[in-house]
N, C-alpha and C positions, 0 to 999 in steps of 0.2 A: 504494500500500500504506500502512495506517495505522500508522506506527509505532509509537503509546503502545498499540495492541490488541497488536501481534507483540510490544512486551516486555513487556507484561503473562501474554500466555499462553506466553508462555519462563519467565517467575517462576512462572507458575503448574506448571507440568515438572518445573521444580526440585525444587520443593516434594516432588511427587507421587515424583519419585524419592529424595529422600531418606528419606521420610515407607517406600517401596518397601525402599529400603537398609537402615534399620532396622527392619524385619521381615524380612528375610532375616537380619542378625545375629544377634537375638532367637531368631530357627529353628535357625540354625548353634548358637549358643552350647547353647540345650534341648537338641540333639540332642549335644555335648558331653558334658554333663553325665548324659545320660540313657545312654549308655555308659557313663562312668566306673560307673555306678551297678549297672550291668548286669554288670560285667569284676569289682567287687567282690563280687559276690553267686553268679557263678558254683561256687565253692570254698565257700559256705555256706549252700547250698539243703538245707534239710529237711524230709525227707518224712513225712507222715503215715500212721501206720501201726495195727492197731488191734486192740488183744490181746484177749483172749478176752472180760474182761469190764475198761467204763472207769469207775474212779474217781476219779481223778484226769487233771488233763490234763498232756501230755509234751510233749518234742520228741524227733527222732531226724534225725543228719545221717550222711553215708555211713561212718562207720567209730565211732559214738557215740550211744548214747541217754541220756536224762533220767535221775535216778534215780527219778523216777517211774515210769517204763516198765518198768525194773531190776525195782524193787519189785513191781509188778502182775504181769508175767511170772514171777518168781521162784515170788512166793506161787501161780501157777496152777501151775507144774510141779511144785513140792513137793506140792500135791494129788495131782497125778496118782500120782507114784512114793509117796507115803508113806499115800496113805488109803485103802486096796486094802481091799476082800474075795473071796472066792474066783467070785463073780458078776462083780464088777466090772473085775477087773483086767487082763479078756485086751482091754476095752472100752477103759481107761484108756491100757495101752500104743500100741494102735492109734494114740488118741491123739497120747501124749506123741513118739512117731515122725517127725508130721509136724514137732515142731518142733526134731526133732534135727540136728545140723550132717551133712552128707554123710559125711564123714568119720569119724564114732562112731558111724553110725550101727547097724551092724553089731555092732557093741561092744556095746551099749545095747539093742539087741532082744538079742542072747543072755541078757544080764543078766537084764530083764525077763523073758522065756522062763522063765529057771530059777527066778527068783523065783515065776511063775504057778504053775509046777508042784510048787513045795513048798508055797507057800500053799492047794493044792488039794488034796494029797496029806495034811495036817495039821489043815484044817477051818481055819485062822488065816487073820485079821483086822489091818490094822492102822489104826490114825486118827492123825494128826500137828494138835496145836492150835501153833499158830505164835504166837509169843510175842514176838519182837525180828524185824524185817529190817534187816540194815545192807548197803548196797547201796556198791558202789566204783564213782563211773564211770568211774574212771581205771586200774581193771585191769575194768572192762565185767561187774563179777561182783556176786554177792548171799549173804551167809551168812542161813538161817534157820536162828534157836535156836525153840525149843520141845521142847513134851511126846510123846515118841511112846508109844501105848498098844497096848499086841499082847494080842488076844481070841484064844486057841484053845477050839475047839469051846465058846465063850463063857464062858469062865473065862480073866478077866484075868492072863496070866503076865508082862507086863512095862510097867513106866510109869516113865518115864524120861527125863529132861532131854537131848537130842540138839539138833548141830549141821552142817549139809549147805550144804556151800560149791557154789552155779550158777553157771557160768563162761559167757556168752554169747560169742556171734560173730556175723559177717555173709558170709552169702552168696548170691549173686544177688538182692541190695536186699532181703535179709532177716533178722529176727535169729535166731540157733539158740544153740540150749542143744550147746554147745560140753563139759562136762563136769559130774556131777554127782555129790557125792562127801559122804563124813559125813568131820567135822574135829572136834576136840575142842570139846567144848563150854566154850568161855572167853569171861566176860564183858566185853567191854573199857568 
């Protein structure tokens, strides 16, 4: 047996295993890190969601949206409930239903109901121009100040500076308009 061959290809082993050993470290360690990374990220995954019309871009995590979202949502429900005419409104509500919280919802179609029926019953009209949105993302709500204007049988009877606090929620990985309400209009 040639000895400087057998300890040449024993150095050569070595090599090959250690060269071995530190690529398994290398793997171990990514895989490490690629967990930690994973275990952090669980509790702040955000999902994309995509309201009626996008002008802005958001986020939204499981119990939180942007105030972008706020905003954009806010200003589409205020359409629904506030720019009604006697055509539009049984269409609007339909609507505005889907994005009511389970829980109001009830609430909220009676409201609406009564609302269609005297808006139908009087020939009136009403249009909301939206003028401030200040959006909270930390009570999930939006107030919209503006002008609402009420057309009976098309003679303007009221134009008026008003203020309608949306209060969002989430339910089943969605956001619903949780309460919608007029508050004094103050400008802060």
């Amino acid at each position: 047996m040639d000895f400087e061959r057998f300890k040449s290809d024993i150095g050569e082993l070595q090599r090959r295993n250690r060269g071995l050993g530190f690529t398994v470290g290398a793997l171990a360690a990514s895989l490490l890190l690629s967990l930690i990374v994973v275990f952090n990220l669980l509790g702040t995954v955000r999902t994309v969601v995509v309201p009626p019309s996008i002008n802005k871009s958001f986020w939204v995590t499981r119990d939180r949206a942007s105030v972008e979202l706020l905003e954009q949502m806010g200003s589409f429900i205020a359409w629904l409930v506030l720019d009604v005419s006697p055509s539009s409104i049984d269409w609007k509500k339909d609507l505005l239903l889907g994005y009511v919280d389970p829980l109001q919802h009830g609430a909220l179609k009676t409201r609406q109901e009564v609302e269609s029926e005297r808006l139908k019953r009087i020939n009136a009209a009403t249009s909301f121009a939206p003028q401030q949105l200040v959006a909270s993302e930390a009570s999930q709500s939006l107030v919209v100040r503006g002008r609402l204007r009420t057309l009976v049988n098309g003679f303007e009877t009221a134009n008026e500076l008003k203020a309608y606090r949306i209060d969002f929620g989430y339910a089943g990985a969605r956001m619903h308009v949780a309460a919608f309400k007029e508050v004094p209009y103050a400008v802060k």
